[in-house]
N, CA, C and O atoms as a GROMACS GRO file, in nm:
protein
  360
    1UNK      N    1  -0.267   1.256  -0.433
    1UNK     CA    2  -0.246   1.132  -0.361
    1UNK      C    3  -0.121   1.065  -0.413
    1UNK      O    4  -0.114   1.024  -0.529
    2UNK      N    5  -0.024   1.054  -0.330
    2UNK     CA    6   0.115   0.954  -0.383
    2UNK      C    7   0.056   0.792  -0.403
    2UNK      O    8   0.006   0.722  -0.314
    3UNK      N    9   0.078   0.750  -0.562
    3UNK     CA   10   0.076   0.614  -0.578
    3UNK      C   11   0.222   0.543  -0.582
    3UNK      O   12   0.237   0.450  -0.662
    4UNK      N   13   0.314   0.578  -0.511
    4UNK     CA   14   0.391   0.509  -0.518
    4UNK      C   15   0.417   0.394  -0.401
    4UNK      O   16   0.384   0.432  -0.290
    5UNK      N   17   0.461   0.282  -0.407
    5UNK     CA   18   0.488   0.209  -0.276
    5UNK      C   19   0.570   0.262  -0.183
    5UNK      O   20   0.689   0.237  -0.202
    6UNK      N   21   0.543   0.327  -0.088
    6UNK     CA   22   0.629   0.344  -0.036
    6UNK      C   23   0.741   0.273   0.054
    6UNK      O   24   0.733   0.153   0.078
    7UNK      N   25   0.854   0.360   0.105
    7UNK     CA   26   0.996   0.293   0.152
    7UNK      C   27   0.981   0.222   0.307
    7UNK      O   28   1.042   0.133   0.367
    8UNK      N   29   0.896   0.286   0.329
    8UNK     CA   30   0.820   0.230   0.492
    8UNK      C   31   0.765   0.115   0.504
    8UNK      O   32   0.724   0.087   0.617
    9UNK      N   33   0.744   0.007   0.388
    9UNK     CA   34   0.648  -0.043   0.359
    9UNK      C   35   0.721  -0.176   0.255
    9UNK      O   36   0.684  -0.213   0.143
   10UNK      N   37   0.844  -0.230   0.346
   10UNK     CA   38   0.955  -0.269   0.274
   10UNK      C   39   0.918  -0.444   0.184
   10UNK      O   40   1.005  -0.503   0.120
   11UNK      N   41   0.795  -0.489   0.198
   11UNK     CA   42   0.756  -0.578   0.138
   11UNK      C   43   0.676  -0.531   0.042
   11UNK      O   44   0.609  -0.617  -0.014
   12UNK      N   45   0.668  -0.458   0.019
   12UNK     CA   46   0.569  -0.394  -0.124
   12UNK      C   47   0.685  -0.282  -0.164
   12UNK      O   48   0.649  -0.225  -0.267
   13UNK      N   49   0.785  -0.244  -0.126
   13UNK     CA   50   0.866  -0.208  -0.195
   13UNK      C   51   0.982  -0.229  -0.249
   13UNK      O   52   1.060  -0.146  -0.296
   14UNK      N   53   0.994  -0.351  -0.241
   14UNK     CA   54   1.123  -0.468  -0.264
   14UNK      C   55   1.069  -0.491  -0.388
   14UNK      O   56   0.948  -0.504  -0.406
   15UNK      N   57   1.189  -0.497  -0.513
   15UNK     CA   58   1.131  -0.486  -0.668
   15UNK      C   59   1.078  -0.659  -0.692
   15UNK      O   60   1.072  -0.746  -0.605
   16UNK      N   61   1.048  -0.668  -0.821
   16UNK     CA   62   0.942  -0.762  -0.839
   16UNK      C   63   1.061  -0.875  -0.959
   16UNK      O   64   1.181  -0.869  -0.986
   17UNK      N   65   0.981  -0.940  -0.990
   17UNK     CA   66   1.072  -1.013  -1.090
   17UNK      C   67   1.062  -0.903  -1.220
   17UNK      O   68   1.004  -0.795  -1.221
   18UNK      N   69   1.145  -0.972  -1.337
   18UNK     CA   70   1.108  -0.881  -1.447
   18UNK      C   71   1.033  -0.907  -1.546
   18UNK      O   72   1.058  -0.864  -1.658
   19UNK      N   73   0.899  -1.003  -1.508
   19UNK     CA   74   0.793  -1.036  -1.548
   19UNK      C   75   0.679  -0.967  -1.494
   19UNK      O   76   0.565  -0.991  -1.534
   20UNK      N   77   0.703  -0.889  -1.411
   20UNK     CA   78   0.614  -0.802  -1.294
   20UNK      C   79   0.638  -0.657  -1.269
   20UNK      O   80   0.641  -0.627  -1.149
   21UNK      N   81   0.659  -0.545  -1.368
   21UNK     CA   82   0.711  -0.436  -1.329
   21UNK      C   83   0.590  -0.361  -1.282
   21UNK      O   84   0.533  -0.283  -1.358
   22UNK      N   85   0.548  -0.381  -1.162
   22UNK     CA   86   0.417  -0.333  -1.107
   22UNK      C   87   0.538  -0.227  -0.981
   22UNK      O   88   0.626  -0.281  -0.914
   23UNK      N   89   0.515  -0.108  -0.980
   23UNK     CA   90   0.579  -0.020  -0.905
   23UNK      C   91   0.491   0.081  -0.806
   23UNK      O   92   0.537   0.116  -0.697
   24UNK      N   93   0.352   0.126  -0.855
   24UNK     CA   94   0.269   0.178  -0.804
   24UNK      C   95   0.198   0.094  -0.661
   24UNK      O   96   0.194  -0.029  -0.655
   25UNK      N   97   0.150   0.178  -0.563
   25UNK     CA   98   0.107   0.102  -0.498
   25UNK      C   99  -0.051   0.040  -0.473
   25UNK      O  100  -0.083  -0.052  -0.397
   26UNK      N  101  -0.127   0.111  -0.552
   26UNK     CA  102  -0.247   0.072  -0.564
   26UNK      C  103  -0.283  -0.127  -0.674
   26UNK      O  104  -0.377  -0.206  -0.671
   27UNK      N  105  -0.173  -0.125  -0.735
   27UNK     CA  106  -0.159  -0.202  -0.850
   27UNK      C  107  -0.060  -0.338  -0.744
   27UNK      O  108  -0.070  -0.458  -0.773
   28UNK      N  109   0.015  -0.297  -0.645
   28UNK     CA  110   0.041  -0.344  -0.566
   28UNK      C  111  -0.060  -0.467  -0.491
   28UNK      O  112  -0.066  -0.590  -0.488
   29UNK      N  113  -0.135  -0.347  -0.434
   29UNK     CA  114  -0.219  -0.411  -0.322
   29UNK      C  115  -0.330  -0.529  -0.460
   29UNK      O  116  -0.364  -0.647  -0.454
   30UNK      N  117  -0.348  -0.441  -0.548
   30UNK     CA  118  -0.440  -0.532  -0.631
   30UNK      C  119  -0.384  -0.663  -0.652
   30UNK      O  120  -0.462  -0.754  -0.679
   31UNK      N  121  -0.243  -0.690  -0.642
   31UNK     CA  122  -0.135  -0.835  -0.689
   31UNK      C  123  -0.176  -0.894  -0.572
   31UNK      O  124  -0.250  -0.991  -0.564
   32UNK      N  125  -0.130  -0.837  -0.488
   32UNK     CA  126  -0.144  -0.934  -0.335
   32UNK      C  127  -0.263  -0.999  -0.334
   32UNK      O  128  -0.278  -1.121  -0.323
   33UNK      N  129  -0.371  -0.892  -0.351
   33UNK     CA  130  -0.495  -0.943  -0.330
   33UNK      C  131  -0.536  -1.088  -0.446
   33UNK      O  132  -0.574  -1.201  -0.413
   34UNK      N  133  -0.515  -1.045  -0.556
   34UNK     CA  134  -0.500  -1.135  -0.690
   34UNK      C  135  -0.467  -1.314  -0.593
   34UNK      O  136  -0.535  -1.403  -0.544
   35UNK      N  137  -0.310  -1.278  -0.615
   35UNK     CA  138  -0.201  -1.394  -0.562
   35UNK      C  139  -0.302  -1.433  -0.441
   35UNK      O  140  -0.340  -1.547  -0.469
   36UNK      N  141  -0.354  -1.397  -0.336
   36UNK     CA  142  -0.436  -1.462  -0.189
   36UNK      C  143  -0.579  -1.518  -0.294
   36UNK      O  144  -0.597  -1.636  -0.266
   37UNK      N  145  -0.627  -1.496  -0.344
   37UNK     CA  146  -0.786  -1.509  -0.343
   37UNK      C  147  -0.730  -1.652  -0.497
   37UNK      O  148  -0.757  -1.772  -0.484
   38UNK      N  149  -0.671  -1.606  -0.597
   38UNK     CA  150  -0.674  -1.751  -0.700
   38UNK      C  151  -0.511  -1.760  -0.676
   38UNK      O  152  -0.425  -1.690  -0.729
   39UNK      N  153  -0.495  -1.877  -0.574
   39UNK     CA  154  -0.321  -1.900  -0.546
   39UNK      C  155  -0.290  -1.968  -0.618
   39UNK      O  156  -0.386  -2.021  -0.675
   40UNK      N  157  -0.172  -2.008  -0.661
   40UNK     CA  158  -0.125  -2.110  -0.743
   40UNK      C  159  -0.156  -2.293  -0.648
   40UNK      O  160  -0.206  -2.318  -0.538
   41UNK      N  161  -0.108  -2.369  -0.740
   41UNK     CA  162  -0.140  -2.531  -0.717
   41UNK      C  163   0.022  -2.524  -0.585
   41UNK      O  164   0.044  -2.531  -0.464
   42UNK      N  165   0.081  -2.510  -0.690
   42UNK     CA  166   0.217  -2.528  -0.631
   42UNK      C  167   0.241  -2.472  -0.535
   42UNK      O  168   0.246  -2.536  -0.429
   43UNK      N  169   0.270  -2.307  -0.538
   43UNK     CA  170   0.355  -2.229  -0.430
   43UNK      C  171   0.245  -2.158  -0.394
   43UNK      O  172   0.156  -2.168  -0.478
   44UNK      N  173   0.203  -2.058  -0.256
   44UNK     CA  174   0.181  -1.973  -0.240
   44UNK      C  175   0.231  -1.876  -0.304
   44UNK      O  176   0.326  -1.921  -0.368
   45UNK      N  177   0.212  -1.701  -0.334
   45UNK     CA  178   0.303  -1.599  -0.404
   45UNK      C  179   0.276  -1.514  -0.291
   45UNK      O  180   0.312  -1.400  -0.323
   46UNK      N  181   0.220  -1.515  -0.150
   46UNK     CA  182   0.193  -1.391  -0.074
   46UNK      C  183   0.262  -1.443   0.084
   46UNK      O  184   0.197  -1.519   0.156
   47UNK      N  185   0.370  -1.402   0.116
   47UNK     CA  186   0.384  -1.386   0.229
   47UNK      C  187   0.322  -1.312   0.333
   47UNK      O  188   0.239  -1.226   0.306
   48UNK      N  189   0.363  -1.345   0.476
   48UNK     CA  190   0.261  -1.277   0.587
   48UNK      C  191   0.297  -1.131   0.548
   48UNK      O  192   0.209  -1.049   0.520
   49UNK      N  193   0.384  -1.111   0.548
   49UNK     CA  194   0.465  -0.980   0.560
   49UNK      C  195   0.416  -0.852   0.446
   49UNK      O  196   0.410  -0.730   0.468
   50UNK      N  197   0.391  -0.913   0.344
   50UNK     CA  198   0.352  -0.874   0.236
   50UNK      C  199   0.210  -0.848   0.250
   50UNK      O  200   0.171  -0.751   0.184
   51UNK      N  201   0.150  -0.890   0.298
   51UNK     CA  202  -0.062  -0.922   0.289
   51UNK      C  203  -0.005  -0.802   0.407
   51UNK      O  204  -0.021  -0.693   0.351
   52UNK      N  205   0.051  -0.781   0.537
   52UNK     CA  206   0.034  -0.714   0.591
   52UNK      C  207   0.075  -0.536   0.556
   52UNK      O  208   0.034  -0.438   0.618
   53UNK      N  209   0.152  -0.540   0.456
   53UNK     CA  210   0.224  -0.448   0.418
   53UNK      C  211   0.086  -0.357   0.328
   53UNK      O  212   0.041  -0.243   0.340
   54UNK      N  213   0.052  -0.467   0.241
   54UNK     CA  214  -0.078  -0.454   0.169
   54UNK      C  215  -0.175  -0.420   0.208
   54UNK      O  216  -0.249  -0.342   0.148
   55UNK      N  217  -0.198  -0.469   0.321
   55UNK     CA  218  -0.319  -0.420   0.407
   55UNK      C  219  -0.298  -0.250   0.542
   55UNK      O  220  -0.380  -0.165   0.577
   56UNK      N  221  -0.176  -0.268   0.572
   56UNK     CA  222  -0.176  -0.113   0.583
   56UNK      C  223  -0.163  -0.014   0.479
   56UNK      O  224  -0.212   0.096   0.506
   57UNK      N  225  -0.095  -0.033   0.340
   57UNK     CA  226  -0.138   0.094   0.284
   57UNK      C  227  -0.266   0.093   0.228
   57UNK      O  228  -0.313   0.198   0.183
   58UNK      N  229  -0.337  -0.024   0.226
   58UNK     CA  230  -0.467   0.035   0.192
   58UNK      C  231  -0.584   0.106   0.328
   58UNK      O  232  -0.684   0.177   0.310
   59UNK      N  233  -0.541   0.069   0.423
   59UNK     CA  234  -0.571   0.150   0.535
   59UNK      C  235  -0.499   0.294   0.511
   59UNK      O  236  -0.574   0.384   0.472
   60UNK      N  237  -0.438   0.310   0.519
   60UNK     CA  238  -0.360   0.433   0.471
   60UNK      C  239  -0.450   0.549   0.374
   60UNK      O  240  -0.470   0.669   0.394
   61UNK      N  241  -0.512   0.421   0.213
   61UNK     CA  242  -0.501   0.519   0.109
   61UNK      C  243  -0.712   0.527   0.187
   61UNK      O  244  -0.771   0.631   0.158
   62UNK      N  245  -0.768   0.453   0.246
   62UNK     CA  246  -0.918   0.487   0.248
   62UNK      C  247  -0.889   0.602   0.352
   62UNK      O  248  -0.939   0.712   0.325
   63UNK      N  249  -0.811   0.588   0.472
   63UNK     CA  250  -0.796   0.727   0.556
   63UNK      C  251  -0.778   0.878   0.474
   63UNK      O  252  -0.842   0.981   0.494
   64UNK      N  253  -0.654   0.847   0.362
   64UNK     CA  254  -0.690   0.986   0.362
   64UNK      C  255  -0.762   1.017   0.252
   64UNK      O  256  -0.792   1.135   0.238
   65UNK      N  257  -0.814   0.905   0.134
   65UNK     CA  258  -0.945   0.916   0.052
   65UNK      C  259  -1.077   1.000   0.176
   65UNK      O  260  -1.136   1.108   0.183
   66UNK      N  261  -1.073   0.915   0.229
   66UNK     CA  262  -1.187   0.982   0.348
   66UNK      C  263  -1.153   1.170   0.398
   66UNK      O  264  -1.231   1.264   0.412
   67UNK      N  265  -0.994   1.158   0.414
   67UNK     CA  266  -0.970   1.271   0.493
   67UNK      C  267  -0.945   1.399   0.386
   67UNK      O  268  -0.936   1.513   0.432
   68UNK      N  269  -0.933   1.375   0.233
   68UNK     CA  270  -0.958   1.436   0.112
   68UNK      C  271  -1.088   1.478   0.100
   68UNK      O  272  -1.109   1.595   0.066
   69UNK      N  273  -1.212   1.376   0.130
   69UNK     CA  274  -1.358   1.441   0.091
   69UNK      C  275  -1.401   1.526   0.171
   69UNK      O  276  -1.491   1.606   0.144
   70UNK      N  277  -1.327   1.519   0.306
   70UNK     CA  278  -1.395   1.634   0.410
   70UNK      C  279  -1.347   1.751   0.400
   70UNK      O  280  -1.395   1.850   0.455
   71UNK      N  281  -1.189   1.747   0.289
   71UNK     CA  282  -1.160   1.871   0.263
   71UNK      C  283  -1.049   1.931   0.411
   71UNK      O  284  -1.031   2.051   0.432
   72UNK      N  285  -0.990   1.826   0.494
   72UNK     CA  286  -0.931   1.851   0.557
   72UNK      C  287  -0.779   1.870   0.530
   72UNK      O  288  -0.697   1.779   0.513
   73UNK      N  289  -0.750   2.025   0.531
   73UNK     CA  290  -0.569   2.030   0.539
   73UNK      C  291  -0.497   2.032   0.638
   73UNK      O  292  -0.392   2.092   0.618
   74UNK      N  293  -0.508   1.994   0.732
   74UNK     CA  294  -0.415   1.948   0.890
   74UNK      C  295  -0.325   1.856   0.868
   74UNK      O  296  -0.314   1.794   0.762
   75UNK      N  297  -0.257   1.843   0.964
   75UNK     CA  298  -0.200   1.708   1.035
   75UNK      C  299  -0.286   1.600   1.019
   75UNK      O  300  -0.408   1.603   1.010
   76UNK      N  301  -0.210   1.501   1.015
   76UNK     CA  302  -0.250   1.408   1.035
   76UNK      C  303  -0.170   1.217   1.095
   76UNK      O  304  -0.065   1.198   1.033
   77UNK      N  305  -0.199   1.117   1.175
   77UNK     CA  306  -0.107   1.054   1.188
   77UNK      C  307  -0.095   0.946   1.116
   77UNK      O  308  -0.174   0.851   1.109
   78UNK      N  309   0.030   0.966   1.048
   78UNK     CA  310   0.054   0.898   0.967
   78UNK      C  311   0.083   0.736   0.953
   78UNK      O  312   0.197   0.698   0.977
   79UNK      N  313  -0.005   0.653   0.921
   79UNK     CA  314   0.016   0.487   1.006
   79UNK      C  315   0.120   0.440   0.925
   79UNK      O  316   0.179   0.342   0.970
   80UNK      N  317   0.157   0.485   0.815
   80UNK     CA  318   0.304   0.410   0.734
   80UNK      C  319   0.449   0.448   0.783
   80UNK      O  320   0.556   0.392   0.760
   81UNK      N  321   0.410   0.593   0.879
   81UNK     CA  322   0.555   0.608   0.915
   81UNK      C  323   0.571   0.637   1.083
   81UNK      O  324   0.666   0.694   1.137
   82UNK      N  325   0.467   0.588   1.138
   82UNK     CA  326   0.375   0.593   1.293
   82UNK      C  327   0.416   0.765   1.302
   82UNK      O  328   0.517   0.775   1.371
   83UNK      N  329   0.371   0.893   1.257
   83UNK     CA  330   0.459   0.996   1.317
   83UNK      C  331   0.327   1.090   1.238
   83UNK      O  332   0.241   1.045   1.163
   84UNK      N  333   0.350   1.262   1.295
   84UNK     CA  334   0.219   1.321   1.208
   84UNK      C  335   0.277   1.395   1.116
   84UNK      O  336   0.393   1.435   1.129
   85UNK      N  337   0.208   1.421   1.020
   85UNK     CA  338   0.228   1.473   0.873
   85UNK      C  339   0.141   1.530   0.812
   85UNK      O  340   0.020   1.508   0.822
   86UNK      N  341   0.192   1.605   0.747
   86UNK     CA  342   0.085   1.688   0.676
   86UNK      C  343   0.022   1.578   0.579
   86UNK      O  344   0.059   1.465   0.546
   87UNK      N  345  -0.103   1.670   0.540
   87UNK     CA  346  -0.196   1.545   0.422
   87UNK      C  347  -0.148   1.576   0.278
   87UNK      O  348  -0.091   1.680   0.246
   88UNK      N  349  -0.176   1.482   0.203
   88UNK     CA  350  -0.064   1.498   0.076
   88UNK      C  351  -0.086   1.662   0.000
   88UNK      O  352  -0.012   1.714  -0.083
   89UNK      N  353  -0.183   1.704   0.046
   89UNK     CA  354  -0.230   1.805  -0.090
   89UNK      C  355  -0.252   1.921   0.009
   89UNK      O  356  -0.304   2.028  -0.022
   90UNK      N  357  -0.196   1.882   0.157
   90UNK     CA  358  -0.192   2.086   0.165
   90UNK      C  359  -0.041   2.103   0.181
   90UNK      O  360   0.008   2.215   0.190
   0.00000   0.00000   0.00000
């Protein structure tokens, strides 16, 4: 399974401050989620763009978590890059 953020996915892959070297994308989606649920007083930290970015690759990673247990090596369509692709591991 690729944990990286990917380039498709240009609000979760835009670098972070250098108080934040979070690069993976699972650790990603966990910030977003973090930043929405205990926000700061002051600023928001989650743009629309971002929660949405967040929320397709984790659509992404349960599809092919799901499409890993059935043991499927096909095609498949890929929602981060709208196009079909092979699954990471055949």
């Amino acid at each position: 399974m690729p944990v990286d953020a990917p380039a498709s996915l240009p609000a979760l892959a835009a670098p972070q401050p250098p108080n934040r070297q979070v690069t993976d994308g699972p650790n990603r989606i966990a910030s977003v989620r973090t930043a929405f649920v205990h926000p700061k007083r002051r600023a928001a930290r989650t743009t629309s763009s971002l929660t949405v970015n967040a929320w397709r690759l984790s659509q992404w990673y349960l599809e092919i978590g799901l499409l890993s247990l059935m043991g499927y090596p096909g095609d498949h369509r890929n929602r981060l890059v709208m196009e079909a692709t092979k699954v990471p591991w055949a």
